[in-house]
C-alpha positions in Angstrom: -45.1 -149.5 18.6 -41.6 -147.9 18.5 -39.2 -148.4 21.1 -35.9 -146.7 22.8 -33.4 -147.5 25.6 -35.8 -150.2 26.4 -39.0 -147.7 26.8 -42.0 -146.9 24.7 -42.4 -143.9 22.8 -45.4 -141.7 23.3 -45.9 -140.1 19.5 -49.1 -138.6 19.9 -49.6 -134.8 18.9 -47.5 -132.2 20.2 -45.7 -134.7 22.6 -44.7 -136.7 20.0 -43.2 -134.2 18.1 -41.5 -133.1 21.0 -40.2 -136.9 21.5 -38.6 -136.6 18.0 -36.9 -133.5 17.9 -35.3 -135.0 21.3 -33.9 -138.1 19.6 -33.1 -135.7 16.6 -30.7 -134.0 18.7 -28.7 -136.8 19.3 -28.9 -138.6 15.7 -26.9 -141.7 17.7 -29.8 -142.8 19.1 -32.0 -145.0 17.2 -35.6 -145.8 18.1 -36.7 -149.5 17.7 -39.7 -150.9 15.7 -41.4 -153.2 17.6 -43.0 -154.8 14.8 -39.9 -157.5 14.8 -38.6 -157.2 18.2 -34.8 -158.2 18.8 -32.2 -157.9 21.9 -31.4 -154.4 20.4 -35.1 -153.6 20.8 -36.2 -153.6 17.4 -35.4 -152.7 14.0 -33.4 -149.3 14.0 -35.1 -146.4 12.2 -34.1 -142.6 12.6 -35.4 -139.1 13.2 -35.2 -136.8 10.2 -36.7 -133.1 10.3 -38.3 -131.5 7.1 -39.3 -128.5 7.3 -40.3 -127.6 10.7 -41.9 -131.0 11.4 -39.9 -134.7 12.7 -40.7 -137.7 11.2 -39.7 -141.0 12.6 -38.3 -143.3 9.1 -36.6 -146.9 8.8 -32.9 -146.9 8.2 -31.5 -147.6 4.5 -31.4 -150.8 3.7 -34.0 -152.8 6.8 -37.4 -152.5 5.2 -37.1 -156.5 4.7 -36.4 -156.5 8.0 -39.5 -155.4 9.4 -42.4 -157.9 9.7 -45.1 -158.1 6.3 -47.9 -157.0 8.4 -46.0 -153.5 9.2 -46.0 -150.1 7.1 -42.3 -149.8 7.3 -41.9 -153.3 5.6 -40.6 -153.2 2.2 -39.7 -155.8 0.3 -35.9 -156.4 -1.2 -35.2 -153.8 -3.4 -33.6 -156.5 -6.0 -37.6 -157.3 -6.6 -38.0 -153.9 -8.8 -35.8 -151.0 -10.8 -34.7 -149.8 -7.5 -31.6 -151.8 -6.7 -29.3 -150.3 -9.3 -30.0 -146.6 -8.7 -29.2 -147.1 -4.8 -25.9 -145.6 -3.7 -25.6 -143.7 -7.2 -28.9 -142.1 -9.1 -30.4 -142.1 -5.2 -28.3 -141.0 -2.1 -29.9 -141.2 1.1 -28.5 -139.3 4.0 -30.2 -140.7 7.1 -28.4 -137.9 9.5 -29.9 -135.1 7.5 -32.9 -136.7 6.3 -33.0 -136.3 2.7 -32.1 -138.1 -0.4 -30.1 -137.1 -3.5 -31.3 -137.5 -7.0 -29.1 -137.5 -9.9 -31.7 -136.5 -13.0 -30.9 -137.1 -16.6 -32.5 -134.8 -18.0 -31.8 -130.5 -18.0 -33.6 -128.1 -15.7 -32.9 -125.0 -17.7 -31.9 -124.4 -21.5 -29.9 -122.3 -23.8 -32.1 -120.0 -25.7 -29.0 -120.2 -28.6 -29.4 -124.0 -28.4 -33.5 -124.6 -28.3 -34.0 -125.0 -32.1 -31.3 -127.8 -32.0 -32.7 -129.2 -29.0 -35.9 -128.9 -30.1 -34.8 -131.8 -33.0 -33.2 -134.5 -30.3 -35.1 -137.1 -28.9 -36.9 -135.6 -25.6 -38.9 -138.2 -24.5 -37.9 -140.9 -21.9 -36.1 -143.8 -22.9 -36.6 -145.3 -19.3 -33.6 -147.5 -20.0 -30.7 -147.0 -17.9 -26.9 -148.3 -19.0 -26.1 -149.3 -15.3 -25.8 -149.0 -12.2 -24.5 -145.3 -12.4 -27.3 -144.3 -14.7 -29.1 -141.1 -13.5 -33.3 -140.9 -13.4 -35.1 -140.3 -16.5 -38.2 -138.5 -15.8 -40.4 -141.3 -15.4 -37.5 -143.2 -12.8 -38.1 -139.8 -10.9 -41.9 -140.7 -11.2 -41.5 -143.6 -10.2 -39.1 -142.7 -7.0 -42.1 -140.2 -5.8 -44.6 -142.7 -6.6 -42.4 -145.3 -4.3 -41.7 -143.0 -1.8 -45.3 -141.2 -1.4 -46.4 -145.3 -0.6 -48.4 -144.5 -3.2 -47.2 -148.9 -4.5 -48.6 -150.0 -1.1 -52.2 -151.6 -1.3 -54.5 -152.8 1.3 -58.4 -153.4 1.2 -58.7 -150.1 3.6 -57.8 -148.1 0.6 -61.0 -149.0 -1.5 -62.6 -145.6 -3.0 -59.8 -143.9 -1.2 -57.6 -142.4 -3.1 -58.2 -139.4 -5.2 -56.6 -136.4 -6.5 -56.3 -134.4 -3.8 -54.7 -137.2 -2.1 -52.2 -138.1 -4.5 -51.2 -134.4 -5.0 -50.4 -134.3 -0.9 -48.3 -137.4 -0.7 -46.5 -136.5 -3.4 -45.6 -132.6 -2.4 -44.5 -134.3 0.9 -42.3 -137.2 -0.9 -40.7 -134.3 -3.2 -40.4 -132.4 0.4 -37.1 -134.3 1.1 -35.2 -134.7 -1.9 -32.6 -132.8 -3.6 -31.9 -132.0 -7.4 -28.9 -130.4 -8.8 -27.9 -128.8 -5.3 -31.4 -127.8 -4.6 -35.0 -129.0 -2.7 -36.8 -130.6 -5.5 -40.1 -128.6 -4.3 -38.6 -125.8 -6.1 -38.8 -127.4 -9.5 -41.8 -129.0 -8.9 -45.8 -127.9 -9.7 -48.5 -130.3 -9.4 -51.7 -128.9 -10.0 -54.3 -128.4 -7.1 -57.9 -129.7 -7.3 -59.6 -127.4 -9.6 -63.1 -125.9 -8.3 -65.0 -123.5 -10.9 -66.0 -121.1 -7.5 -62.0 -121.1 -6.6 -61.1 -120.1 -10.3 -59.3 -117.1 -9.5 -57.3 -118.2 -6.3 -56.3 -121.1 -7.7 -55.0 -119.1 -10.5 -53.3 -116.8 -8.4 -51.6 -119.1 -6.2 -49.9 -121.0 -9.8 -49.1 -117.6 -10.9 -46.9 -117.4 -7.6 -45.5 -120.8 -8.1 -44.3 -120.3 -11.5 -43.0 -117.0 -10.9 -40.1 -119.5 -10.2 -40.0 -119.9 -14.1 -37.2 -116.7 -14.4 -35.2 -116.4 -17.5 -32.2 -114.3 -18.9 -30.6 -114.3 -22.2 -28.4 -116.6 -21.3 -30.4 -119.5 -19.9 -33.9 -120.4 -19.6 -35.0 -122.1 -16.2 -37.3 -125.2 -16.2 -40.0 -126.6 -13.9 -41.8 -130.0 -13.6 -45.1 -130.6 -14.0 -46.7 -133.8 -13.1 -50.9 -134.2 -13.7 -53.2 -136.4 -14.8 -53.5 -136.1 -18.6 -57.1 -135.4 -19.5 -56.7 -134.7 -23.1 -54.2 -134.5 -26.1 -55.2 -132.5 -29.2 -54.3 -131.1 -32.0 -54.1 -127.1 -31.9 -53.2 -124.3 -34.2 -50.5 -123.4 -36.6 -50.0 -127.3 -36.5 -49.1 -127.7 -32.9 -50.5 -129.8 -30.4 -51.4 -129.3 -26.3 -52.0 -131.8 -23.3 -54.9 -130.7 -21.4 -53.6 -131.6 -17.7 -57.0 -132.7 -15.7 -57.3 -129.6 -13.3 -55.9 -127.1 -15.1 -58.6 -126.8 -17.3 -57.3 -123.4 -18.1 -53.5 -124.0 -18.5 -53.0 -125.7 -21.8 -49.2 -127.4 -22.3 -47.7 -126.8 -25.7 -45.9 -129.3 -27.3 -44.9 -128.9 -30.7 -44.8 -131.0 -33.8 -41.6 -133.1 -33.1 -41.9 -133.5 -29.1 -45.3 -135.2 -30.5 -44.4 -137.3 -32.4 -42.0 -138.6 -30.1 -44.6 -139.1 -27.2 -46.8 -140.9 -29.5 -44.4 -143.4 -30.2 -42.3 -143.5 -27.1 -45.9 -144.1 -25.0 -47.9 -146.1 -27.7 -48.7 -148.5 -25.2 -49.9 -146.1 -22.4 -51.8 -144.1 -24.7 -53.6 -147.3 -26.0 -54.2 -148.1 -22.4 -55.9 -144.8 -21.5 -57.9 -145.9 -24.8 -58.6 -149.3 -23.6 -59.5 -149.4 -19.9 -62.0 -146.4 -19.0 -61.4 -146.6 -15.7 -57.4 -146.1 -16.0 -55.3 -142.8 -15.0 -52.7 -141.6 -17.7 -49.7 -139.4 -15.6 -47.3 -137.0 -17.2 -44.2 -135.7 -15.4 -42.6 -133.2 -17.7 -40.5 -130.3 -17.9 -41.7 -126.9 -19.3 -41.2 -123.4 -19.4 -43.5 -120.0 -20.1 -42.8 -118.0 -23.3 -42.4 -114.6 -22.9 -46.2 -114.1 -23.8 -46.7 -116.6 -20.6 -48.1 -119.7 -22.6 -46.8 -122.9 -21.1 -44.2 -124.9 -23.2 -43.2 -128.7 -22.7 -39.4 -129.5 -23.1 -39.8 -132.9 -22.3 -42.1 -135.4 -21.4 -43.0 -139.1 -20.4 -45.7 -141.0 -19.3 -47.1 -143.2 -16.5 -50.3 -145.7 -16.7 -52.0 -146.6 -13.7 -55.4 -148.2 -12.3 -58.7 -146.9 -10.8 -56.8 -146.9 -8.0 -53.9 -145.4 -8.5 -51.5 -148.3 -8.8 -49.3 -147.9 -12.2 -49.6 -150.9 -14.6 -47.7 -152.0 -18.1 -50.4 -154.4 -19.5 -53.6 -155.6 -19.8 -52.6 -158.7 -18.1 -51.1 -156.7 -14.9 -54.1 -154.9 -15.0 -56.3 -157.7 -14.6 -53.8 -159.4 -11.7 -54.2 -156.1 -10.1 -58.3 -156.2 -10.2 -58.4 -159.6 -8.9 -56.0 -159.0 -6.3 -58.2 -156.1 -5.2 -61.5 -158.0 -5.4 -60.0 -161.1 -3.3 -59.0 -158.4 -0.6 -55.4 -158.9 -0.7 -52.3 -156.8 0.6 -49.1 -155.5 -1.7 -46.4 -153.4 -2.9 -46.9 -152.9 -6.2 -42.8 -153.0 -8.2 -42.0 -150.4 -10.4 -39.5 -150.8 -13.2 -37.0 -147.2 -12.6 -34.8 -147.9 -15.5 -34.6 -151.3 -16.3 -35.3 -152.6 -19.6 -38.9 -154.1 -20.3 -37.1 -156.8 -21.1 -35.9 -157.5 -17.7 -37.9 -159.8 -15.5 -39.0 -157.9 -12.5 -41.7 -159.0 -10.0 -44.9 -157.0 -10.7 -46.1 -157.0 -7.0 -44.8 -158.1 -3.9 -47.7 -159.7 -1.6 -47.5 -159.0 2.0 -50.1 -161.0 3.1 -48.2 -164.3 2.7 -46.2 -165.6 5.0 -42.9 -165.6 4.0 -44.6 -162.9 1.3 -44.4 -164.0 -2.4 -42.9 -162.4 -5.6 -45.4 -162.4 -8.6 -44.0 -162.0 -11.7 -45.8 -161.7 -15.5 -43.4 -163.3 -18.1 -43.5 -164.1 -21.3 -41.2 -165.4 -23.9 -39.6 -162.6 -24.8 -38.5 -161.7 -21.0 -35.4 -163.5 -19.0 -36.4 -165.8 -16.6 -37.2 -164.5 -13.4 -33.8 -164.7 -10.8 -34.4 -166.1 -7.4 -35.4 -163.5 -5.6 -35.1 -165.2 -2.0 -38.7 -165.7 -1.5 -41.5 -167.5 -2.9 -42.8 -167.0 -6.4 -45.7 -166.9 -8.2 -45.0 -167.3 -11.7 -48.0 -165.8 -14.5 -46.5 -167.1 -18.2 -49.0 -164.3 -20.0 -47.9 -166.3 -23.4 -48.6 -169.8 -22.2 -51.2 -169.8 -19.5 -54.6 -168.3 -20.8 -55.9 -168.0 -17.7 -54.3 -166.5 -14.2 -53.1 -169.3 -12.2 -54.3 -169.4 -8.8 -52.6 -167.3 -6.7 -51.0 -168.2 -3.2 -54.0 -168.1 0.1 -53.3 -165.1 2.3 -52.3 -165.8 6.0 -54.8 -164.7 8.3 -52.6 -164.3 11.1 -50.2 -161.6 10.2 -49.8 -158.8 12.1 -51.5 -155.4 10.5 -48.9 -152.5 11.3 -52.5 -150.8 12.6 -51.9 -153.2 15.4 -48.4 -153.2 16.9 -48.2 -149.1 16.4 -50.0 -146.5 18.2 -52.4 -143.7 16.7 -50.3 -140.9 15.7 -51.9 -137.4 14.1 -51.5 -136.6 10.7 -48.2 -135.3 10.2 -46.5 -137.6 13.0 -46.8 -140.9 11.9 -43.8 -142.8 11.7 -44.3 -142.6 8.0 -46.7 -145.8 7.1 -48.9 -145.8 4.5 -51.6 -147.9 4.8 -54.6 -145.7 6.3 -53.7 -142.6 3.6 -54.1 -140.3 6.5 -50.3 -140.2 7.8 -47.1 -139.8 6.7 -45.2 -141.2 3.3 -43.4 -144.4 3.5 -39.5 -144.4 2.8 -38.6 -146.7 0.1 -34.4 -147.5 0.6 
């Protein structure tokens, strides 16, 4: 339930919308969640309009401040990656409702320079040197993956998520965020469920999209691609392609270096595709079309993540992340931005505790975990052979499904627990 000036908000449908592009209007008021009420009616969130829809979203900085049972809760951002890139890699502007990204890697190249770039290392090193540090590609990954709630897990999600799905939440995460002065959107293809009878429109539609891909003789313009890798093999003339799952017909040269990069860069994802049948492998990447129109990768990086769509490092996170779905349980999965594997971070955050409670994976070749505030659950993946047990949920938390109204698709106040509204905002 949202609040303002002491009354309740009616968000439903058109009226809703309505409701928000009032508030909007007047960016100093600031509804209240209810989910933690207060004197000042609530925590404060704010109206932001992308494209030509309002969407109600928590301020920077409060999602510990909302209660564990509601969407808009977040954990401290100290917990994953996030922290450092706050305030410098990511800007978020409440009053305009979008959020800066500073990228470390190029969105266009110098024909005159692409042999000698073609020889430098261009995959991710996903290590950042600070708190200034701009996103490789897999910190923006993981930023779309954050901010599409697409981290968040509850039992409701079971068999849930799919393709489709993913593809939506993360189009509408991209939808407010900005790149080098422009919407991201505009660098940004994700393929669309492929269907053999919709061969041709589908076709058509990414001829449109990529008609973004102009060039001149002075500079070459890249796009992103992020898609579920169905295959890597070896090609012609001693080159290589990644078959992207759903673009069956849209094969993604790389080329002899850029290969041999990826395969050591991502040894341990590309042994995890191998290992768990079950698993997802995501690539975000930047390519280009030669002039004959055949798709080439500049860069690239790669992402592991479950059955259901929650990224993993390990076998050992991957088996905490099974039993915490088959025991039910409620989280925000922690993703690592930029900071070094060698970094402590809490793998998930479980909201189903009360006070929730940090779970870490160490081992001894990690720092020991720093306090993060809350309680910890500590797995020592070099000591203990077996999990250890894992703190009893608290039955009497409040669900945000129950302190918030039913909004329409499109409306919601940003939660992401039911897949069906709006994404969650991260900061």
């Amino acid at each position: 339930m949202y609040t303002l000036d002491g009354h309740t908000l009616d968000l439903l449908g058109e009226t809703g919308q309505r409701v928000l592009a009032d508030i909007h209007r007047d960016p100093a008021r600031r509804p209240g969640c209810a989910c933690n009420p207060s004197e000042d009616g609530g925590v404060p969130m704010y109206v932001a309009r992308i494209g030509d829809r309002y969407y109600l979203k928590r301020m920077p900085g409060t999602g510990p401040e909302h209660a564990p049972g509601c969407g808009s809760w977040s954990p401290p951002a100290e917990l994953s990656g996030l922290a450092p890139l706050l305030g410098s890699a990511i800007h978020q502007d409440p009053e305009g409702g979008t959020t800066g990204l500073d990228l470390g890697f190029a969105l266009t190249r110098n024909p005159a320079r692409a042999a000698a770039g073609a020889r430098g290392d261009r995959t991710d090193t996903d290590e950042g040197t600070g708190a200034s540090s701009r996103l490789s590609l897999r910190g923006v990954l993981h930023y779309l993956w954050d901010e599409a709630g697409l981290t968040r897990w509850t039992p409701a999600l079971s068999g849930k998520r799919h393709w489709g799905m993913i593809r939506a939440r993360l189009l509408q995460a991209a939808d407010s965020a900005v790149a080098k002065g422009r919407p991201l959107t505009d660098y940004l293809y994700i393929p669309e469920t492929f269907s053999s009878t919709r061969k041709p429109e589908i076709a058509g539609r990414r001829t449109i999209a990529l008609h973004r891909l102009s060039s001149s003789a002075r500079s070459r313009r890249l796009m992103l691609v992020i898609g579920e890798v169905k295959d890597i093999r070896a090609a012609r003339f001693e080159q290589h392609v990644v078959i992207v799952k759903h673009l069956p017909d849209f094969p993604i040269l790389i080329d002899g270096d850029l290969h041999t990069q990826m395969r050591a860069r991502f040894a341990t994802e590309l042994a995890l595709r191998q290992a768990i049948a079950d698993s997802h492998l995501v690539l975000i990447g930047t390519f280009t079309l030669s002039p004959a129109g055949v798709a080439v990768a500049d860069q690239v990086a790669l992402m592991s993540l479950s059955a259901d769509w929650i990224p993993f490092e390990s076998i050992s996170e991957h088996t905490l992340l099974e039993i915490l779905a088959a025991q039910g349980r409620r989280y925000i999965k922690s993703l690592r931005y930029l900071t070094p594997a060698a970094a402590s971070l809490a793998s998930v955050v479980l909201s189903d505790t009360d006070p929730p409670t940090a779970c870490y994976l160490t081992d001894t070749h990690q720092e020991e975990p720093a306090d993060p505030g809350i309680p910890q659950w500590i797995w020592n993946i070099s000591t203990d052979l077996r999990l250890p047990p894992l703190p009893p949920a608290t039955g009497r938390l409040t669900t945000d499904r129950q302190h918030r109204p039913r909004v329409d698709r499109g409306v919601s106040p940003n939660h992401a627990d039911g897949e069906g509204g709006c994404r969650e905002t991260r900061h």
